[in-house]
C-alpha positions in Angstrom: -7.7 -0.5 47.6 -4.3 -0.1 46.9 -1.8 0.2 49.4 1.6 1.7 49.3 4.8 3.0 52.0 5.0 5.9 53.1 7.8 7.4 54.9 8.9 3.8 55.8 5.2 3.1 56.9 2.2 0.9 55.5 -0.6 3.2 54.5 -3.7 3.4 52.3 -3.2 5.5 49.0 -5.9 7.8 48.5 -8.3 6.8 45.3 -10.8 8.9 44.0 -13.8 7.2 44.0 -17.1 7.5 41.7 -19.1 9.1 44.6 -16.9 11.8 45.1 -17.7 12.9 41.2 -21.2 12.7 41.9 -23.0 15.8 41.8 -25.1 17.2 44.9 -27.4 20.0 45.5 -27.0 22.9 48.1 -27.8 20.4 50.4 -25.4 18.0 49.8 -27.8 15.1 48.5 -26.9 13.2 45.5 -28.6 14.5 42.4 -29.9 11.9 39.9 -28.1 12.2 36.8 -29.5 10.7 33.3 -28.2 7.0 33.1 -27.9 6.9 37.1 -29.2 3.5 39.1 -31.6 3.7 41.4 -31.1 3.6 45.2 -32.6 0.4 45.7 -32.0 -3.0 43.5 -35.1 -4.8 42.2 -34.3 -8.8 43.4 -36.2 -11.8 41.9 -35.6 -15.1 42.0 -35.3 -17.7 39.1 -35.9 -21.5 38.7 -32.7 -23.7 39.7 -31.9 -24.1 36.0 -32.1 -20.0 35.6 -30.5 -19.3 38.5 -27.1 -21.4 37.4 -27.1 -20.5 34.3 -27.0 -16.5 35.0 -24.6 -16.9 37.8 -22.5 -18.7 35.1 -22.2 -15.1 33.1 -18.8 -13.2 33.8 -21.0 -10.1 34.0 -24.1 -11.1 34.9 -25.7 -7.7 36.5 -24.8 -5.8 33.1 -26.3 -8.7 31.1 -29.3 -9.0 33.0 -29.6 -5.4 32.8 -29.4 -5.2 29.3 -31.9 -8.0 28.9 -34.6 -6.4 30.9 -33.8 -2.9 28.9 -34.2 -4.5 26.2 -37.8 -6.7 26.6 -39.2 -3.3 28.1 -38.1 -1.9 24.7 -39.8 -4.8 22.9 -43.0 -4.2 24.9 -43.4 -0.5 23.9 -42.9 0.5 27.7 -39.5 2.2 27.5 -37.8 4.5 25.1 -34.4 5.5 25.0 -33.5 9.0 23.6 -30.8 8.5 20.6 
């Protein structure tokens, strides 16, 4: 958050944030948008071995992401629209 003076004073600057661009319905709920995540992640757990090697990736939640995509691809279970 980035913080700034004003008037001779601390204060927070205003940032717009990615949920204020989200889209709602009449009723103000959030409205799922193609390419949205889901409310809720999907946890596992991985052997020792795994488990240091993934946390070792600088992105490791877009990697493991693109991994699972991907083998759900392989498997004839998703497809992605061009």
């Amino acid at each position: 958050m980035a913080i700034g003076k004003i008037e001779g004073k601390i204060g927070l600057a205003l940032m717009e944030r990615p949920i204020d661009r989200a889209k709602r319905d009449t009723n103000g709920r959030f409205i799922n948008e193609p390419g949205s995540m889901a409310d809720s992640p999907i946890c596992v757990k991985f052997s020792t071995e795994v488990d240091e090697l993934l946390r070792s990736l600088p992105s490791r939640s877009d990697k493991i992401r693109q991994w699972v995509i991907e083998g759900l691809e392989r498997e004839g279970l998703l497809t992605r629209e061009p």
